[in-house]
C-alpha positions in Angstrom: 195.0 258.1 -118.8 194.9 254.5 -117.5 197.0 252.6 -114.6 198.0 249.5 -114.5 199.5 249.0 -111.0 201.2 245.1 -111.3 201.4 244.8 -107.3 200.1 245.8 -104.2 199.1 243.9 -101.1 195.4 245.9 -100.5 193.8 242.5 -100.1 196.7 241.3 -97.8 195.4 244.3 -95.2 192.2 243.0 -95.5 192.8 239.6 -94.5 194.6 240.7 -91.3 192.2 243.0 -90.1 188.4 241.8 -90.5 186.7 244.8 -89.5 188.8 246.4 -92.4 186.5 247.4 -95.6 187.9 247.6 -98.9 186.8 251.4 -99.2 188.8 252.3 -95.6 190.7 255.6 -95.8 193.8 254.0 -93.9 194.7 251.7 -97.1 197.4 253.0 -99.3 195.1 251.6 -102.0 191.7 251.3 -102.0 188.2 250.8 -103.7 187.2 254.5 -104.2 190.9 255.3 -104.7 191.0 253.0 -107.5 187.5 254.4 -109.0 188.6 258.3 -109.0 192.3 258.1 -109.7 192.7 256.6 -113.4 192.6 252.8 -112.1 191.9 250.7 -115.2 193.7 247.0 -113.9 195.0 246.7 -110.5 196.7 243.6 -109.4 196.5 242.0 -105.5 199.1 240.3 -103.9 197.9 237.3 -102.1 200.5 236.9 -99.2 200.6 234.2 -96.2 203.4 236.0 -93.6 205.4 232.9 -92.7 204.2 233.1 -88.8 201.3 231.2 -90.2 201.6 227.7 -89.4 202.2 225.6 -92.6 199.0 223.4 -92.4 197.0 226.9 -92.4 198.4 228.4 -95.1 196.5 227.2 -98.0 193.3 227.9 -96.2 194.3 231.5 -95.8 195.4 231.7 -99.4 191.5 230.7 -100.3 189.9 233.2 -97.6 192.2 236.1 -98.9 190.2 235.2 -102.7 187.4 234.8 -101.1 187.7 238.3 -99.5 187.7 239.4 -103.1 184.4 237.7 -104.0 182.8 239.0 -101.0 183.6 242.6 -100.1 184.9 243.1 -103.7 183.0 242.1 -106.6 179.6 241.0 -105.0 178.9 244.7 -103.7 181.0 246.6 -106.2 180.4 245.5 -109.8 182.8 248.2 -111.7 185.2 245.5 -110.1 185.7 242.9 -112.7 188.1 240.1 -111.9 191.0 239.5 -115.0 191.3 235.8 -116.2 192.0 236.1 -119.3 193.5 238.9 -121.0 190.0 239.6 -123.0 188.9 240.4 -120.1 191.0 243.6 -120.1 190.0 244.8 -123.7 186.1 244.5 -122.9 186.3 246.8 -119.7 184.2 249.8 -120.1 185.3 253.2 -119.7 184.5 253.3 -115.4 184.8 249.2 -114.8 188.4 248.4 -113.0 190.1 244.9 -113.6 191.9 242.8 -110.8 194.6 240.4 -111.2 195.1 237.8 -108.6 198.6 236.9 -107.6 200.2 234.5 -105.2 203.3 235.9 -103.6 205.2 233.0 -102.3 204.2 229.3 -103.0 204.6 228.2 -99.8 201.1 227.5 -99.1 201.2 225.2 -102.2 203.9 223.0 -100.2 204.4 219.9 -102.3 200.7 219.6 -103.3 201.2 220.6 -107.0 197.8 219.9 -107.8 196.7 223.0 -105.6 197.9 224.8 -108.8 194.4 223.2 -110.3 192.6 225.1 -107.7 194.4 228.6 -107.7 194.3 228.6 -111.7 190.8 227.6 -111.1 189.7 230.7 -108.7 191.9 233.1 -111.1 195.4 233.5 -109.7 197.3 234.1 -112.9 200.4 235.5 -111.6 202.7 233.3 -108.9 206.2 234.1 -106.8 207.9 231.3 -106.1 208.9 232.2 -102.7 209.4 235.5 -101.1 212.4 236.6 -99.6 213.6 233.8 -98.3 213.9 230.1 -98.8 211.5 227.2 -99.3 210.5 223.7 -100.8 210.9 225.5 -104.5 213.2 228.4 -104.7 215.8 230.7 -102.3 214.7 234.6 -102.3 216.5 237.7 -102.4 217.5 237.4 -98.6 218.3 234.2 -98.4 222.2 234.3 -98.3 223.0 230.5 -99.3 222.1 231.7 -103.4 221.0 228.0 -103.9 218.3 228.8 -106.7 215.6 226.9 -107.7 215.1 223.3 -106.3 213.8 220.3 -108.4 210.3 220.6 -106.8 210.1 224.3 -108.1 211.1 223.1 -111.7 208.4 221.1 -111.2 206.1 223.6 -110.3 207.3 226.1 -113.0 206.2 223.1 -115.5 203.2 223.2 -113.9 202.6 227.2 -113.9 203.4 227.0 -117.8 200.7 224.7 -118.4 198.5 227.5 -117.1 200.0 230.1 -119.1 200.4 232.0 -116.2 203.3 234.8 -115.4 205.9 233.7 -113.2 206.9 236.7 -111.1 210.8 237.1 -110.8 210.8 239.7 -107.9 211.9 238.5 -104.7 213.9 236.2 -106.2 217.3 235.4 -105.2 219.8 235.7 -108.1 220.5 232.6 -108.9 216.9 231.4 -108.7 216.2 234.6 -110.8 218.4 232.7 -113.6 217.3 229.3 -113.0 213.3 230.9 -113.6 214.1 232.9 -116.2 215.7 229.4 -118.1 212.7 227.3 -117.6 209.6 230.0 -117.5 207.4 230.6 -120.2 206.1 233.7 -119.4 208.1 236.1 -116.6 207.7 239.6 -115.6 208.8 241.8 -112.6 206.2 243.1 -110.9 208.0 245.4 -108.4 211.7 246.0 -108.3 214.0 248.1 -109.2 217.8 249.1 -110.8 220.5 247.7 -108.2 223.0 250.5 -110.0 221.5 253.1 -109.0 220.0 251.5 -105.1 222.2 248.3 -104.7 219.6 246.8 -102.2 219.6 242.5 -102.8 215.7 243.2 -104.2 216.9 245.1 -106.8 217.4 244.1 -110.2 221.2 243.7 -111.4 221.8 245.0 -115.2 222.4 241.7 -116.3 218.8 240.9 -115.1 217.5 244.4 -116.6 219.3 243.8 -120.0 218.0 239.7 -119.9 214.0 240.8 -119.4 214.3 243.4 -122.1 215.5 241.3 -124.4 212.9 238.6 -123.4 210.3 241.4 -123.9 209.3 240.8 -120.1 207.3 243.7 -118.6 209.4 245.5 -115.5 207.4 247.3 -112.8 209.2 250.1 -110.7 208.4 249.9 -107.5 207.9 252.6 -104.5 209.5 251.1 -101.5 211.4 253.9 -100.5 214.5 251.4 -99.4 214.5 250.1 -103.2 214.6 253.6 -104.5 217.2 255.6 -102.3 218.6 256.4 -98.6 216.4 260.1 -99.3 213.7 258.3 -101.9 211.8 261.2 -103.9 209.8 261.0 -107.0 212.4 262.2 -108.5 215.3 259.7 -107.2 212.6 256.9 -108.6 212.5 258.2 -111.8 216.4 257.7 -112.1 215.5 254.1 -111.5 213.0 254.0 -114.6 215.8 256.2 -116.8 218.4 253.7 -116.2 216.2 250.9 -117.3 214.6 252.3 -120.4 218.6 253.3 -121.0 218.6 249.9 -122.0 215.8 249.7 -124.0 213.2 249.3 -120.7 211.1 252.0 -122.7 209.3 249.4 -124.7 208.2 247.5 -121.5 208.8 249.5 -118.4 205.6 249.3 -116.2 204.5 250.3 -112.5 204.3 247.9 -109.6 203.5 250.2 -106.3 203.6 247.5 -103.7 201.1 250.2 -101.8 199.9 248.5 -98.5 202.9 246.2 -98.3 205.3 249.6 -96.7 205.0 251.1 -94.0 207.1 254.5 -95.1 206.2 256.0 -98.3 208.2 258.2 -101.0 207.3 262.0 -100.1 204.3 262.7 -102.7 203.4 258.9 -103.0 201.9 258.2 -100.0 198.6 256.4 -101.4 197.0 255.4 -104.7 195.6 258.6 -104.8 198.8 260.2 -105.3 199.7 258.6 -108.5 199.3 261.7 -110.5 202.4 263.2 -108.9 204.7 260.8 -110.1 202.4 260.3 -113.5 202.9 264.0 -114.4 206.7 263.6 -114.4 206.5 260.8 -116.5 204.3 262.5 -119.3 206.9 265.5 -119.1 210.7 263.5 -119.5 209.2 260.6 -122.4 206.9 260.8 -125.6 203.1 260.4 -125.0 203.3 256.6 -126.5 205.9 256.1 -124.1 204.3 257.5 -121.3 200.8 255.0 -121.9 203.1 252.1 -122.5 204.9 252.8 -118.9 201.3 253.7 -117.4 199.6 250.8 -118.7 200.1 249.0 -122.0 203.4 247.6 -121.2 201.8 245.3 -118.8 198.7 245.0 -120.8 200.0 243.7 -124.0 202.3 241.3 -122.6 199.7 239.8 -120.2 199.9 235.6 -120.9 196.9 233.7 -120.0 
């Protein structure tokens, strides 16, 4: 069995508490959870919290990758960073790949050409904003709904160039549309069905139904408000039936967001748990469709 988990914010924790190692017991995700518990690609969230003031950003952006040089993949080579999606096929049997993302552009501000420098150091997957508004994009909090700005077309021209995916979650809905019209490459890393939880980070069916048909991986994520006012393994699984009900079974995928929530689904309260909700999976769809959910949905569709 192999995971491919398409979002969690490990690195995040790292960055916000030095004395923190990547091996720590207190992550939701961590090194030796990774090794042991079917890990084969992981991907880290870089993320600037918007208290940071705006000509700091960037630099934080660069000491978050440069945590994952340095406490990473210096001291623990079975760590291999992803760049290209090779990268993922010449793994052997106990190396784990990582996948730098950026969630939020903010840092970027108006300095397109820091895209040079991110594609450069191996970001491969980008947010355009978070939940909330800035120069390129209104998120999924944001209640103005004024979608993507003529900067962040810019900036998506720029992100195809790169090949990179664009990341739709966190996206307000009409940005959501305005992405998914100019984007190249998009996937959801972590949300879920708005039917079943109607929580404005959620997916609508319009959204489900558009990514399917766009063959665009979806990640189901384990935010217990995104899943249900009781969230269970099982009530998260109704999420991931209702979008392969579409057709999600041929590119359904998993996005934990472990490290970025406080509260956790009963049975899912770290990486190491990912068995519990694994098993479940193996027993309601065919084996194929089990691995392609697991990891192959993300890994086949991977851009760059």
């Amino acid at each position: 069995m192999k995971i491919f988990d398409a979002h969690c914010d490990m690195l995040f924790k790292l960055w916000q508490d030095n004395a923190l190692q990547p091996w720590d017991g207190a992550l939701q995700t961590n090194l030796e959870k990774l090794a042991s518990h079917h890990a084969k690609v992981q991907c880290l969230a870089i993320f600037v919290p918007n208290h940071v003031p705006a000509d700091q950003q960037f630099h934080a952006v660069l000491a978050q990758i440069e945590i994952v040089h340095k406490k990473i993949l210096s001291l623990h080579p079975q760590f291999r960073l992803v760049t290209e999606k090779r990268h993922i096929n010449e793994l052997k049997k106990d190396e784990v790949g990582l996948i730098l993302s950026l969630e939020g552009c903010d840092s970027i501000q108006n300095e397109l050409d820091k895209i040079s420098v991110l594609h450069e150091k191996g970001v491969r997957i980008y947010n355009l904003t978070w939940n909330f508004a800035n120069l390129f994009a209104d998120g999924a909090l944001e209640i103005r709904n004024a979608g993507i700005s003529l900067l962040g077309e810019k900036l998506i021209e720029r992100l195809n160039e790169t090949g990179s995916w664009i990341d739709v979650s966190h996206l307000g809905e009409k940005s959501f549309w305005g992405v998914f019209e100019k984007a190249k490459h998009v996937a959801a890393t972590h949300s879920n069905a708005y039917a079943i939880r109607p929580h404005p980070r959620n997916l609508r069916d319009s959204q489900l139904k558009a990514l399917i048909e766009r063959d665009a991986p979806i990640g189901i994520t384990f935010v217990p408000d995104f899943i249900s006012s009781e969230p269970s393994i099982s009530k998260l699984l109704h999420h991931l039936e209702h979008i392969c009900s579409f057709g999600g079974d041929r590119c359904t995928g998993l996005g934990s967001d472990f490290d970025g929530i406080e509260e956790t689904v009963p049975g899912l309260e770290g990486y190491h748990q990912y068995d519990n909700l694994l098993n479940e999976i193996f027993k309601r769809y065919p084996a194929d469709v089990a691995n392609g959910i697991a990891f192959q949905h993300f890994a086949d569709r991977i851009p760059f």
